[in-house]
C-alpha positions as CSV (number, residue, x, y, z in Angstrom):
1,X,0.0,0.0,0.0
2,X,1.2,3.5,-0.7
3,X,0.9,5.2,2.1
4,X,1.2,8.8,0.3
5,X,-2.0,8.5,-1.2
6,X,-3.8,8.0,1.6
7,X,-2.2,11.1,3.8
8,X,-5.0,13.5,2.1
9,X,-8.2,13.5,4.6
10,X,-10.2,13.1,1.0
11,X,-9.6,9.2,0.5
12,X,-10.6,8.5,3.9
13,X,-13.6,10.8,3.8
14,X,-14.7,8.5,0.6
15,X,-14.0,5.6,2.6
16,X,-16.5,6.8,5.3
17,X,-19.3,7.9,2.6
18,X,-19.1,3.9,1.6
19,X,-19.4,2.4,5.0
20,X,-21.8,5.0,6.1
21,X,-24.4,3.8,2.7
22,X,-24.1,-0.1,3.4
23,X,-23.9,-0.5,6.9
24,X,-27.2,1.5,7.5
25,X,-30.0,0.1,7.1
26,X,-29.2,-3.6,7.1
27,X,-32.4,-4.6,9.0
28,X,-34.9,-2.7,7.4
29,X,-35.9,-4.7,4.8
30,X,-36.0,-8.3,5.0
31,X,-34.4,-10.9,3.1
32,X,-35.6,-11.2,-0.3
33,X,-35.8,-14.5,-2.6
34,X,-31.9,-15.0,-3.2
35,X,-31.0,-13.8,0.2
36,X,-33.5,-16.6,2.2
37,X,-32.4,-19.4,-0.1
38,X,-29.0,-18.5,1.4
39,X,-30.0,-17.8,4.7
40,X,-32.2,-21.2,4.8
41,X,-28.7,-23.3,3.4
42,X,-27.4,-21.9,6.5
43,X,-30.2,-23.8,8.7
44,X,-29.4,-27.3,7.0
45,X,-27.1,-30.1,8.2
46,X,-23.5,-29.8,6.2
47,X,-24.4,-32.7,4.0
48,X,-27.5,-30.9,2.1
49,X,-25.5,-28.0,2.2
50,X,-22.8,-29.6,0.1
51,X,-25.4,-31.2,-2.0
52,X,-27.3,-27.3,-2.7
53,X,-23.9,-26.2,-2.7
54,X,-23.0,-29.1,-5.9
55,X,-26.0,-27.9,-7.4
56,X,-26.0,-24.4,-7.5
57,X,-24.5,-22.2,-9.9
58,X,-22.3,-20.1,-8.1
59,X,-19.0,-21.1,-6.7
60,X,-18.9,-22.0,-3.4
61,X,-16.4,-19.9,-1.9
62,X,-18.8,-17.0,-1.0
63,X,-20.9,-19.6,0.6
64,X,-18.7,-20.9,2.6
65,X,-17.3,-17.5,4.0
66,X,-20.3,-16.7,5.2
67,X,-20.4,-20.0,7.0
68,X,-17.7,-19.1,8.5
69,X,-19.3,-16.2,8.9
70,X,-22.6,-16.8,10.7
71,X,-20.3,-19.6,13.1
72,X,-19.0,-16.0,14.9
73,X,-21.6,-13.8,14.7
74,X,-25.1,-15.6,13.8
75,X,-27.5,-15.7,11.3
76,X,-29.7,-12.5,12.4
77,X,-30.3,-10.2,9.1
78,X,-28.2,-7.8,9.4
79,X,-25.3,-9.8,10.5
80,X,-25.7,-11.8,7.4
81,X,-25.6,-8.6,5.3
82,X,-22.6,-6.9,7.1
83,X,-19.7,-9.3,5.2
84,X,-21.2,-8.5,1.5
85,X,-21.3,-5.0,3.4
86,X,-17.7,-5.1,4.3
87,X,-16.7,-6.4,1.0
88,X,-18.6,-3.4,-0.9
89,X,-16.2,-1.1,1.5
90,X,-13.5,-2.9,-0.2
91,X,-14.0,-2.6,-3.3
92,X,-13.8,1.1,-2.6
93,X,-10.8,0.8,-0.6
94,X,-9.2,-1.4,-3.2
95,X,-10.0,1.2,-6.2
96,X,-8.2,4.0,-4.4
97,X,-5.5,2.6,-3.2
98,X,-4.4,0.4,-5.7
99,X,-5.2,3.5,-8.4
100,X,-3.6,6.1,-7.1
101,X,0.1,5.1,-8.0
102,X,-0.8,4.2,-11.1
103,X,-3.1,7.1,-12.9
104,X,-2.6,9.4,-9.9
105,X,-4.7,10.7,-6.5
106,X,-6.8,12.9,-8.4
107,X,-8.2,10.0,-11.0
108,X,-8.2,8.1,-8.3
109,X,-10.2,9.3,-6.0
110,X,-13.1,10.5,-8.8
111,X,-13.5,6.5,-9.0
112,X,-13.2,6.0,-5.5
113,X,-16.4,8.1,-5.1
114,X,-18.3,7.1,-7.9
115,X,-17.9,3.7,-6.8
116,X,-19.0,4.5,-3.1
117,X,-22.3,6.2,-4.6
118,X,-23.2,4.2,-7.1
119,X,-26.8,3.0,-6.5
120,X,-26.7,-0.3,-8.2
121,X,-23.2,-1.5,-6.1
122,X,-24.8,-0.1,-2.7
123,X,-28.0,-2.4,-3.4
124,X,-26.0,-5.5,-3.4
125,X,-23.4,-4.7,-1.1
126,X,-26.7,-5.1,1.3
127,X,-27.7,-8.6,-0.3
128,X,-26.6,-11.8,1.7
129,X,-24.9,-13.0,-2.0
130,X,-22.0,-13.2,-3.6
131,X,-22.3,-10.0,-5.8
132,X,-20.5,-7.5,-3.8
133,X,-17.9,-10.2,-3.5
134,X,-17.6,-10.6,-7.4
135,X,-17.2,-6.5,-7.7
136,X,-14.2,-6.2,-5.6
137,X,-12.9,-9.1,-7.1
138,X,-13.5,-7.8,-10.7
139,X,-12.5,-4.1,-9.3
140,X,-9.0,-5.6,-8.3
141,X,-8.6,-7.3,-11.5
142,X,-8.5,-4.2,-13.4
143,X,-6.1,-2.4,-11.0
144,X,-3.8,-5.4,-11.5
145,X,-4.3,-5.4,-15.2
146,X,-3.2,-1.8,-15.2
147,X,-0.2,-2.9,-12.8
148,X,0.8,-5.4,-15.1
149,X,0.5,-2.9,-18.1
150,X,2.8,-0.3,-17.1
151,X,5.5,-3.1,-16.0
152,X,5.5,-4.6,-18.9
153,X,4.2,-7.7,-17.7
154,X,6.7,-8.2,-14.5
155,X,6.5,-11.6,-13.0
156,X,5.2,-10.5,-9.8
157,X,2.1,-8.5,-11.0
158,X,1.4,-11.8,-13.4
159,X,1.4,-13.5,-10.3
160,X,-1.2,-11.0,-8.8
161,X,-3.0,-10.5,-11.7
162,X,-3.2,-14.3,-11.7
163,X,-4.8,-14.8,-8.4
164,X,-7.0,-11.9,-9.2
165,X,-8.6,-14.0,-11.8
166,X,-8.4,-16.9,-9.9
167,X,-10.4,-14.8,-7.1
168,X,-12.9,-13.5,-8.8
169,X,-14.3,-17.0,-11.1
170,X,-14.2,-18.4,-7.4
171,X,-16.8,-15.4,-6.9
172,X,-18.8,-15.7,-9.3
173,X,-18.7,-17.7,-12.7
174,X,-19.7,-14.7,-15.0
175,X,-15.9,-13.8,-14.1
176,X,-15.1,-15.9,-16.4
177,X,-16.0,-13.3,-19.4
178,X,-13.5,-10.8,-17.5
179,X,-10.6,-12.9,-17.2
180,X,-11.0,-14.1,-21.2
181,X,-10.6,-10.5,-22.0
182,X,-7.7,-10.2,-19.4
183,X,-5.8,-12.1,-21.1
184,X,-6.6,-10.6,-24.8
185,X,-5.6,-7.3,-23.1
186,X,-2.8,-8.6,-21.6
187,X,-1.2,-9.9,-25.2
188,X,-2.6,-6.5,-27.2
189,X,-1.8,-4.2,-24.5
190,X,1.9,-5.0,-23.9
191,X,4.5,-4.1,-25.7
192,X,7.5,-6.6,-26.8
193,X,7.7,-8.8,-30.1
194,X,5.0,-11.1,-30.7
195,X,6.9,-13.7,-29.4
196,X,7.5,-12.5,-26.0
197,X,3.7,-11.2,-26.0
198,X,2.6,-14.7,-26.2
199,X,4.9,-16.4,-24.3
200,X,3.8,-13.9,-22.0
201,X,0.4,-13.7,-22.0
202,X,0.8,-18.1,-21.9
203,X,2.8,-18.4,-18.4
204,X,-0.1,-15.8,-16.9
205,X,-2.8,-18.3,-18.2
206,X,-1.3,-21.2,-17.7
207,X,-1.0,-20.0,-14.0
208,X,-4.4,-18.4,-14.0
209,X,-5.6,-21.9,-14.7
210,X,-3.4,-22.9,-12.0
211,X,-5.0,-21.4,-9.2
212,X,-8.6,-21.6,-10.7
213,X,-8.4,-25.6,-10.9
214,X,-10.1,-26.6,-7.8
215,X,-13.4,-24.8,-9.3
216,X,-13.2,-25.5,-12.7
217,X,-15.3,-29.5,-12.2
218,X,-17.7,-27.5,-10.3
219,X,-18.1,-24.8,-12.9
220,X,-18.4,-27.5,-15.5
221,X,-20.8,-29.6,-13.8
222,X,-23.6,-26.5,-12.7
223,X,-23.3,-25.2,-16.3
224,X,-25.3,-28.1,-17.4
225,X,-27.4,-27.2,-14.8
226,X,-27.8,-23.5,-15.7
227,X,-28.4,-24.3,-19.2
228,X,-32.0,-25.7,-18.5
229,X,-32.2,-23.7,-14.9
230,X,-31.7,-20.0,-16.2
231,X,-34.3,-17.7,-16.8
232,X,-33.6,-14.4,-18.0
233,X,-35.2,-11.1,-20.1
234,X,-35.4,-11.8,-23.5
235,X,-33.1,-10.1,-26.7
236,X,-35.2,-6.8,-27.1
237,X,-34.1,-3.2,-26.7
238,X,-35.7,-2.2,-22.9
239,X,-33.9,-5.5,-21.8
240,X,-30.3,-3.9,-23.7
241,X,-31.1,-0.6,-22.6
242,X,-32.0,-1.9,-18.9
243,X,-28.6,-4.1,-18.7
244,X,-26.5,-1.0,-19.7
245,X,-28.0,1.2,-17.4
246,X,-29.0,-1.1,-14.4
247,X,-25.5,-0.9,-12.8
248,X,-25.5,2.2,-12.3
249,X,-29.6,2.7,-11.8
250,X,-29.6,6.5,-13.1
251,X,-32.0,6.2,-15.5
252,X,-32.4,7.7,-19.3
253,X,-29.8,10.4,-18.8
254,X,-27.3,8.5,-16.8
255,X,-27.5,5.7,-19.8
256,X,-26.4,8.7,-22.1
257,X,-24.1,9.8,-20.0
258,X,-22.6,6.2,-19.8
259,X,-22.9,5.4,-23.4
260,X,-21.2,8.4,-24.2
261,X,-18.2,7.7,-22.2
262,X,-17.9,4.2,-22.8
263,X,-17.9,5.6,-26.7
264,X,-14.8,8.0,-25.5
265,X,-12.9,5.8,-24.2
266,X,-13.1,3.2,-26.7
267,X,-12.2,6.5,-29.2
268,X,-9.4,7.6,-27.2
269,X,-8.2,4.1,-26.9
270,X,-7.3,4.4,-30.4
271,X,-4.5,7.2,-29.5
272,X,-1.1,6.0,-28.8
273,X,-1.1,8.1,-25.9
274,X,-3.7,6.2,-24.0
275,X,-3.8,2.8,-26.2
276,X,-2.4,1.0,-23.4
277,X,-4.6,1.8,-20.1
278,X,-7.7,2.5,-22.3
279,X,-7.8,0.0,-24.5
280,X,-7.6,-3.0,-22.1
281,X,-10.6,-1.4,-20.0
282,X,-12.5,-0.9,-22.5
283,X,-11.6,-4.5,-23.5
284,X,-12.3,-5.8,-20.4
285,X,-16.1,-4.0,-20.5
286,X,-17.1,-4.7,-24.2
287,X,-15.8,-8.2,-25.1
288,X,-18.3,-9.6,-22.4
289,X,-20.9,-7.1,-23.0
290,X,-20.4,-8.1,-26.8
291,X,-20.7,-12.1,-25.8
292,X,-23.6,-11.3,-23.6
293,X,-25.7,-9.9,-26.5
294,X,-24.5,-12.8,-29.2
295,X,-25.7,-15.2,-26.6
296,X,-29.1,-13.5,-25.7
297,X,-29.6,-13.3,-29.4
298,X,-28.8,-16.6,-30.7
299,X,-29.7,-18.4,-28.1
300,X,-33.2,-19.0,-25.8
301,X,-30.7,-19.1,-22.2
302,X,-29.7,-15.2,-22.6
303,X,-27.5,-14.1,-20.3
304,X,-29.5,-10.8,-19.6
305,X,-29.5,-9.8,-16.1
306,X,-28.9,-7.0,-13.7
307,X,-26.9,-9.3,-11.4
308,X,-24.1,-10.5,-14.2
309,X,-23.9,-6.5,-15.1
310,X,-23.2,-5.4,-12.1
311,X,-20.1,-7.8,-11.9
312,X,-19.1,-6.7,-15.0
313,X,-19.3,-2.8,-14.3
314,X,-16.0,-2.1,-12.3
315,X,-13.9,-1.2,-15.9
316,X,-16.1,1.0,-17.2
317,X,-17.2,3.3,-14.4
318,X,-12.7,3.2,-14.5
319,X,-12.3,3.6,-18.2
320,X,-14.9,6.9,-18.0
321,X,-13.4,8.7,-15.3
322,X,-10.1,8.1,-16.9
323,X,-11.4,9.1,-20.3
324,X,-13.2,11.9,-19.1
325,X,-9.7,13.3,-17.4
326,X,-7.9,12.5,-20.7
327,X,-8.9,15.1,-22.5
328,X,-7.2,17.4,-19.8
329,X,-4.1,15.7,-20.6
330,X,-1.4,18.8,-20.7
331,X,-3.4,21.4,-19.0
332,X,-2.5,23.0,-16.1
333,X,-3.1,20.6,-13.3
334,X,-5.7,23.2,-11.5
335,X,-8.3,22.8,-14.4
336,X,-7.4,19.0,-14.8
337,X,-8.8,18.9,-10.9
338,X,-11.5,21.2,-12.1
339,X,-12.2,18.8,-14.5
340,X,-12.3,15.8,-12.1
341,X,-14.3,18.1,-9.5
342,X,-17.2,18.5,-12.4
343,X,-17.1,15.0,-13.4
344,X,-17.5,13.6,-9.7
345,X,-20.5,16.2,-9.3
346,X,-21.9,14.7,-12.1
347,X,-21.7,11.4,-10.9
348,X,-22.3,12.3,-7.1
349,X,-26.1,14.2,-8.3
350,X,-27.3,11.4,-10.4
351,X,-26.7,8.7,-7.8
352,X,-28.0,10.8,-4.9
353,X,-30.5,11.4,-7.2
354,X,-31.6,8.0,-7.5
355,X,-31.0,7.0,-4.0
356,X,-33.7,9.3,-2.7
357,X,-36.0,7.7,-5.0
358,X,-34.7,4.2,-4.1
359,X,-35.6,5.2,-0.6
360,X,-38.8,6.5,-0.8
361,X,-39.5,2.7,-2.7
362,X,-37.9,1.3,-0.4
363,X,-40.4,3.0,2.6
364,X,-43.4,2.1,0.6
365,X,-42.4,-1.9,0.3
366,X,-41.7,-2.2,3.9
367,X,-45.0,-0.4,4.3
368,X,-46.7,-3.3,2.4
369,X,-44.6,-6.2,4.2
370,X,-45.8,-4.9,7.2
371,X,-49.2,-4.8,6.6
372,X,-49.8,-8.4,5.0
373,X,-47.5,-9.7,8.4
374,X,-50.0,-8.5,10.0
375,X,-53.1,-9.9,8.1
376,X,-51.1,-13.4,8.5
377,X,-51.0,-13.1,11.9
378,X,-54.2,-12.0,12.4
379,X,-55.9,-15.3,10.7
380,X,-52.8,-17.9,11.9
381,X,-53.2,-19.3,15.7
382,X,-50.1,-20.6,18.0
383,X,-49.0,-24.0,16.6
384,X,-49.9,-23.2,13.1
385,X,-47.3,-24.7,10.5
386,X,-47.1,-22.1,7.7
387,X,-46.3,-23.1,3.9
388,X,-45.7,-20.2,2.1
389,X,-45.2,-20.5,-1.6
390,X,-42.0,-19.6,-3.6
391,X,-42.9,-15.8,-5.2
392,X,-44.2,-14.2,-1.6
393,X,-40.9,-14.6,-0.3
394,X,-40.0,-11.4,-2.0
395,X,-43.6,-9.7,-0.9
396,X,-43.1,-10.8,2.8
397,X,-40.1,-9.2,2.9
398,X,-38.6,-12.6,4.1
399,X,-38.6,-11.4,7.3
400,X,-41.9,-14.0,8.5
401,X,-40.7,-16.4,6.4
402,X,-37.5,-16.3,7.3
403,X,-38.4,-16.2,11.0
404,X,-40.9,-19.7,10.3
405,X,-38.2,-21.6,8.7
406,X,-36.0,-20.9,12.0
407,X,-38.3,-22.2,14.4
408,X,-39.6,-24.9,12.1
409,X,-42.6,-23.8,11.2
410,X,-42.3,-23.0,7.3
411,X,-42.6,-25.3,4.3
412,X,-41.4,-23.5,1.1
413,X,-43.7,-24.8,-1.9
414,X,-40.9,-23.8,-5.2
415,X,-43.7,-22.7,-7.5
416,X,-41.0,-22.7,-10.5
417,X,-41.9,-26.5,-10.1
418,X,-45.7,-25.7,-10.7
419,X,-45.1,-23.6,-13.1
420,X,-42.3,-24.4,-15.3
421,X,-41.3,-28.5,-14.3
422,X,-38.3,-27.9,-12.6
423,X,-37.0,-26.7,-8.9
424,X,-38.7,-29.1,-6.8
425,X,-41.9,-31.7,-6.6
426,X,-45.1,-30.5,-8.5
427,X,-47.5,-28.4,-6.2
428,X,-50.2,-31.4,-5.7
429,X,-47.0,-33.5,-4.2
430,X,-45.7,-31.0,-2.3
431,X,-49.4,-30.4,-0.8
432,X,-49.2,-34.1,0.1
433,X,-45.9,-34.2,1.5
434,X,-47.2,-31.0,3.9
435,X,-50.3,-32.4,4.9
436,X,-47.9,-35.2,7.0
437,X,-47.7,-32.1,9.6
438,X,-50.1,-33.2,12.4
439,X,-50.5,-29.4,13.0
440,X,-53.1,-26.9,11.6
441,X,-51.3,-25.9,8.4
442,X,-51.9,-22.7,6.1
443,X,-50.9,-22.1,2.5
444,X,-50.6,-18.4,1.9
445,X,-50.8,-16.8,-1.5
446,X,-50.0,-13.3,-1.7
447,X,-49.3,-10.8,-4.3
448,X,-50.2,-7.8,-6.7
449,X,-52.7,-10.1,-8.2
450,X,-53.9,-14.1,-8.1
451,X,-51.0,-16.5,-8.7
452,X,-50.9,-17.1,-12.2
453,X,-53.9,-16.3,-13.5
454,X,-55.7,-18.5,-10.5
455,X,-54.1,-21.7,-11.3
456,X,-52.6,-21.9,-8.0
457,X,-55.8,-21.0,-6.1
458,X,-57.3,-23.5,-8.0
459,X,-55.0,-25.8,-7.9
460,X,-55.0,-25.8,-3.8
461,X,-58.5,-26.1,-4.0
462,X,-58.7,-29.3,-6.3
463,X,-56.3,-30.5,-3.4
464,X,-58.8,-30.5,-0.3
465,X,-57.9,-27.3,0.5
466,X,-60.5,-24.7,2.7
467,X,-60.3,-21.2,1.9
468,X,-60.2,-19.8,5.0
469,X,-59.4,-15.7,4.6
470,X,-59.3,-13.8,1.2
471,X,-59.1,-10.4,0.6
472,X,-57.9,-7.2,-1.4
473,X,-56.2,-4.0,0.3
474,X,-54.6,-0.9,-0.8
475,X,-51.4,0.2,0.9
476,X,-50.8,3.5,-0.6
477,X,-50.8,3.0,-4.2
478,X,-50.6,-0.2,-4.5
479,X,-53.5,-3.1,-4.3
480,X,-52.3,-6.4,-2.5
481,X,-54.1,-9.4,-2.7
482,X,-54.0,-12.3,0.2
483,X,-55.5,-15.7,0.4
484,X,-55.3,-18.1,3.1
485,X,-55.9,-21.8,2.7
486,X,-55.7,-24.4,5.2
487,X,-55.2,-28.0,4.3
C-alpha cells in the first residue's frame, strides 16, 4: 500500500461515505428471494448444504465465507448482510488505493467516489450473495491489469494478476468473461515482439488456470445445470437498454451519460497516448458485454441480467473517469482537478439522485410487508405450521418467512416446479408431503394479483384445501391481494 496517497483526509472521507451507505440500514428490509435461499442453506445439516452447494450455480467460496461467517456472529439479518457489506467497502478501498500510483490521487479518487455512490453497487453490497464479492474481485482485476501494463508484464504483477482472476471466477462464474478478455488485453496491450507477447500472456494463463483448478469441475458440472435452470429477459431493446444502465440505476440520462463515455474511451483508446490503459478497460467491459448480446440473441438461455452487469461494471465506471480526465491531458493541473471536481459532481447528483428515489420505494415496500405480516398473523393461531409459496418470499419481505423456517414452522412450496417443471416436486405432491404435519397448516398466497392467473388458487383447491381468509387491500398506491388456505 502507498501510504502517500492516503495522507489527504479526502480518501478516507470517501471511505467513510461507503461504510456509512451499506452499513445503514441492514435490517430494514427483510431478506428477499436470493437472500433466504441462502439464509435457509445456513439452517441445514452440512451434507444438504454440500449437496445445494454441488448444485448451484455459483461457486462455493462465497458460501462458505459466510459460513464461516454466521459460526462467529449468527445468522440474524443484518449480521448476514454486514460481510457483503464489508466487501462493498473494499472494493472502494481497493479502487483508491491500488489506483492512485498508477493514474494518480486525483483520478483516483473521482472512482473511489463514484464507486462508493453508485446505486446499483450499494443495493448489493446489502444482499446476503456473492455479488458485492464478485465486484471487488472484478475491481481488483482491473487495478492489476493496469499494474501489469505499465510493468511490462513483471513476474510479480502476473502473479497477482493471476490470483485476481483466480479470485474472482471463485466469486462468481460470470468472471469468467472478464478474465478471457484479461488475457486478450494482456497480449494487445503490452509491448515486446509477438513472441515475447505470447509467451507472456501463456505463463499468466497457464497460472491463471493454476490457481482456478479446484473450481473448474464445479463450474463444468452447474453449467449443465444452468443451461436448463436460467431464466432471464429476453433479446429486445428495454432488456439492452435496462442491462447497460442497471449498474448504475440512473436512468435515461445517466444511460447517455454512460454510453457516451464508454464511446470515449473506446475512441481515445485508439491514441497512442492512452492505447495501453484504455484499450484494455475498455476491453475488459465490451468483449463480455459483446458475448452477452451474441448469446441473448442466438440463443433461448440469454444471459441478460442485472446481477451478471453489475459484476461486470467495475472497468467501465474506470475507463470513464479516466477518459473523461484525458482530454485534460497537458493542462495545467488546476483545471485538470477542475475537471475531475465537475465529473464527480456529475456522478455524485445522479446517484444521490436515484438514491432518494430508491428510498422512498424502499419506505413504501416495507409499508406493504408490514401490513400483510399483520393480516397473517391476524388469521394464523399458536401451533400453526405455515407453507408459504416460492414468489411471496419477496412480498413478505422474508422477514416471516425467514423467522418460520427458523423455528420450524415453514414449508417452502418452489412454485418454478408448478409452473415451469423444474426446482422441486409439482405443487399437488408437495401439498401431500405438507399435509404429514399433524398441525393446523396454512398455505398463503399473496401478491399484486392471483398466482398465475388463479391456477394456484385452484390448484389448492382441487387438493382439499379450505379457503379460510381472502381479501384485497390498498397500501398506498398499491392493491395487495392475500388468500389463506388451510389444508
Amino acid at each position: 500500500m502507498n501510504r502517500s496517497s492516503l495522507s489527504s483526509p479526502l480518501p478516507w472521507l470517501i471511505f467513510a461515505i461507503a461504510a456509512g451507505t451499506r452499513l445503514s440500514g441492514l435490517d430494514l428490509d427483510g431478506l428477499d428471494h436470493d437472500e433466504l435461499w441462502t439464509a435457509n442453506l445456513l439452517l441445514q445439516p452440512i451434507g444438504d448444504q454440500l449437496y445445494a452447494l454441488w448444485r448451484d450455480t455459483h461457486p462455493p467460496l462465497p458460501h462458505l465465507l459466510l459460513v464461516l461467517w454466521s459460526a462467529l456472529f449468527g445468522i440474524s439479518e443484518p449480521a448476514l448482510r454486514v460481510l457483503p457489506a464489508l466487501m462493498g467497502i473494499a472494493a472502494v478501498v481497493v479502487a483508491y488505493v491500488e489506483l492512485a500510483p498508477r493514474v494518480g490521487r486525483t483520478a483516483a479518487t473521482v472512482v473511489a467516489l463514484c464507486i462508493a455512490l453508485l446505486p446499483g453497487h450499494i443495493y448489493y453490497s446489502q444482499e446476503t450473495r456473492n455479488y458485492a464479492q464478485a465486484f471487488l474481485a472484478t475491481t481488483w482485476v482491473c487495478t492489476r491489469l493496469l499494474a501489469y501494463i505499465d510493468t511490462g508484464g513483471a513476474r510479480r504483477e502476473r502473479i497477482l494478476l493471476a490470483i485476481a482472476c483466480g479470485l474472482l471466477l471463485f466469486s462468481h462464474y460470470g468472471g469468467a468473461l472478464t478474465i478471457t478478455a484479461t488475457m486478450l488485453a494482456a497480449l494487445l496491450c503490452v509491448g515486446g515482439s509477438a513472441r515475447e507477447r505470447m509467451r507472456r500472456v501463456l505463463v499468466l494463463g497457464l497460472t491463471t488456470f493454476a490457481i482456478c483448478a479446484p473450481v473448474l469441475p464445479h463450474l463444468i458440472a452447474t453449467k449443465l445445470i444452468y443451461a436448463t435452470n436460467f431464466y432471464s429477459q429476453p433479446m429486445t431493446w428495454p432488456a439492452v437498454r435496462g442491462y447497460l444502465t442497471i449498474p448504475f440505476w440512473w436512468g435515461q440520462l445517466s444511460g447517455l451519460v454512460f454510453g457516451v463515455g464508454l464511446l470515449l474511451s473506446l475512441l481515445l483508446a485508439l491514441l497512442p497516448r492512452h492505447r495501453a490503459r484504455l484499450g484494455a478497460l475498455a476491453l475488459l467491459w465490451w468483449l463480455p458485454f459483446a458475448v452477452v448480446m451474441i448469446v441473448s440473441a442466438t440463443s433461448k438461455q440469454g444471459l441478460l441480467n442485472h446481477r451478471l452487469a453489475i459484476v461486470l461494471a467495475p472497468p467501465a465506471i474506470i475507463a470513464i473517469v479516466l477518459a473523461s480526465l484525458s482530454l485534460f491531458d497537458g493542462q495545467p493541473e488546476r483545471r485538470r482537478r477542475i475537471a475531475a471536481a465537475m465529473v464527480a459532481l456529475l456522478a455524485s447528483a445522479l446517484s444521490v439522485a436515484r438514491l432518494v428515489e430508491v428510498d422512498f420505494y424502499s419506505v413504501s415496500k416495507r409499508d406493504q410487508v408490514r401490513r400483510l405480516a399483520a393480516r397473517v398473523r391476524a388469521v394464523s393461531k399458536d401451533g400453526d405450521r405455515v407453507i408459504s409459496i416460492d414468489p411471496i418470499w419477496m412480498l413478505l419481505g422474508g422477514r416471516m418467512h425467514y423467522y418460520f423456517t427458523r423455528h420450524g414452522m415453514a414449508y417452502p412450496i418452489p412454485l418454478r416446479s408448478y409452473s415451469r417443471g423444474v426446482g422441486g416436486p409439482p405443487l399437488p405432491k408437495a401439498i401431500a408431503q405438507a399435509r404429514r404435519d399433524h398441525k393446523r397448516r396454512l398455505v398463503i398466497v399473496a401478491g399484486r394479483r392471483p398466482m398465475h392467473e388463479g391456477r394456484v388458487e385452484r390448484a389448492l383447491l382441487s387438493a382439499g384445501a379450505r379457503l379460510v381468509h381472502h381479501e384485497s387491500y390498498r397500501p398506498r398506491h398499491v392493491t395487495m391481494y392475500l388468500a389463506v388456505f388451510e389444508l
